[in-house]
N, C-alpha and C positions, 0 to 999 in steps of 0.2 A: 504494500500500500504506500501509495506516496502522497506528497502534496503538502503545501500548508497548512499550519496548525487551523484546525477548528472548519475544516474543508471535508470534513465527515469521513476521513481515513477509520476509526474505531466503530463508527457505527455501522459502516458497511461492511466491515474487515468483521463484527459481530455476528450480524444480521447474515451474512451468508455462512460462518461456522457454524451457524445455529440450524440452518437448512441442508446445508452441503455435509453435515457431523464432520466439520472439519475444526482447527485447534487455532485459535488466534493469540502469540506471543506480542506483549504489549512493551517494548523499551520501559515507558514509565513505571509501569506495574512491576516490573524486574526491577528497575533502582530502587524501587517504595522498597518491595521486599530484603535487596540486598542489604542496603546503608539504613542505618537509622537517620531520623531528620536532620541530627545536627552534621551526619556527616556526605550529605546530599547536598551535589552542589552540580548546576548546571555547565560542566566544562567539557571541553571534545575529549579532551582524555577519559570522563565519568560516562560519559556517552558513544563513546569508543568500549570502550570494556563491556556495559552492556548488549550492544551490539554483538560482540566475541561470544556472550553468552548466550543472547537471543541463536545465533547461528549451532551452537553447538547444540541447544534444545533439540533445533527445528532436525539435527541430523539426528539426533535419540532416535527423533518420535519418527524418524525415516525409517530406521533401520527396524525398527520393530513395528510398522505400519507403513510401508509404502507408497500405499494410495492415499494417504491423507493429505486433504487440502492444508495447509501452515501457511496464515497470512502473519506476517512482519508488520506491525502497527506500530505507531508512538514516534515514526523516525518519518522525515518528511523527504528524507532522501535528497533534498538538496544540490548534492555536488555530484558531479561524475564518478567518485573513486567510492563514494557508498553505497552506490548500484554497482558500480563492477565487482565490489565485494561480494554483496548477497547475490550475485548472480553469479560469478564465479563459484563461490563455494556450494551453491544448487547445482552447477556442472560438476563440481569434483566428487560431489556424491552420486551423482548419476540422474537427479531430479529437475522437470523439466520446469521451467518460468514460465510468470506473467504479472508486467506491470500497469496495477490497476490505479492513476494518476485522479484521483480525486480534487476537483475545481467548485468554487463560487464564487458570485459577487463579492468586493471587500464588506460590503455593507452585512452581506450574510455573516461574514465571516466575527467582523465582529461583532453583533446582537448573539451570536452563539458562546462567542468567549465570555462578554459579559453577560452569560445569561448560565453559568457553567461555573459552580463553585466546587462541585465534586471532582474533577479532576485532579490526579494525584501530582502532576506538574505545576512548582509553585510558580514558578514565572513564565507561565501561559498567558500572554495577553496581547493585545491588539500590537501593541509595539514590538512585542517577537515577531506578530505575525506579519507586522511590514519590516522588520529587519530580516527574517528570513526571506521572505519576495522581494528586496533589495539586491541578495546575491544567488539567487534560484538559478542552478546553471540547467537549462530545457534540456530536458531527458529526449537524448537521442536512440536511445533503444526500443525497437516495438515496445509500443503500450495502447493501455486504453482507458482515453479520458473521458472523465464521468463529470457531468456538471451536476452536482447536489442540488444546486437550485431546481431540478425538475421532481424535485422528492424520493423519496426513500424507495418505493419499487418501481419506477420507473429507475433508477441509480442502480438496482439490483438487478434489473432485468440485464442492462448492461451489462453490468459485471457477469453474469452467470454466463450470456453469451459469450462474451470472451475468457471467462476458463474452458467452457465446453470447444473450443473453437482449436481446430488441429491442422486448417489448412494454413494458417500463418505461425507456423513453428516459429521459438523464437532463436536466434542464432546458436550451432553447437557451442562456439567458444567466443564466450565473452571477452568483453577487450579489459587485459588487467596489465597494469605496467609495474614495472617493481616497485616502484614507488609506494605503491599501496595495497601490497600482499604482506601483510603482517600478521 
């Protein structure tokens, strides 16, 4: 799941484990559990290491369940080298992709954050969510973008079409440069 914050990544990335019985690994919800609050802190290194983790889950739950759908939520995927991450390491386990890029209006965007106190992310708010659309580098990998603005099952219908969908395979080998194989 990609996209900026509060662009309905968790609720679709939900809403389809809950139909598909598949498993949805949340970034946030793994820091809550790892760090206690005082030692939760929003930095690429704290959100680097959760990622390392999310990834290792996601390949447990491969190897003892194959077919299960594992959507990657909480990370807005952003840069180039944190999709070639989870999409490389989905090739090196042998598990195929799909990037499902969740979109709306800013104005949706934020009436959602401030309307959103239960999120386990404390500095969730309008000003992340234009600091991260600030440096959003456009995912150039097959995806498919979903505007939340048309509602929740019309968003899912979407989505279900493009998991179900085999004639646009997405690349065997994703582009990974040394740089960011860690």
């Amino acid at each position: 799941m990609a996209g900026l914050p509060a662009t309905g990544k968790s609720t679709i990335s939900r809403t389809l484990a809950a139909r598909l019985g598949g498993t949805v690994l949340n970034k946030d919800e793994i820091r809550a559990a790892l760090f206690s609050p005082s030692d939760i802190e929003y930095s690429t290194e704290q959100d680097e290491f959760c990622m390392r983790v999310m990834l290792k889950v996601a390949g447990y739950i491969f190897r003892k369940h194959p077919s299960r759908l594992v959507f990657l939520d909480g990370r807005t995927f952003s840069r180039t080298y944190q999709l070639a991450r989870a999409t490389g390491y989905a090739h090196a386990i042998g598990q195929p992709w799909r990037i499902l890029e969740c979109v709306c209006r800013d104005e949706t965007a934020r009436a959602r954050l401030a309307g959103d106190s239960s999120h386990p992310a404390a500095n969730r708010n309008f000003a992340l969510y234009l600091e991260v659309k600030a440096r959003f580098e456009e995912i150039s990998l097959p995806k498919t973008v979903i505007d939340t603005d048309l509602g929740l099952e019309s968003s899912i219908r979407i989505a279900e079409a493009a998991l179900a969908s085999q004639n646009d395979s997405p690349p065997q080998e994703p582009y990974l440069t040394r740089d960011h194989r860690r």
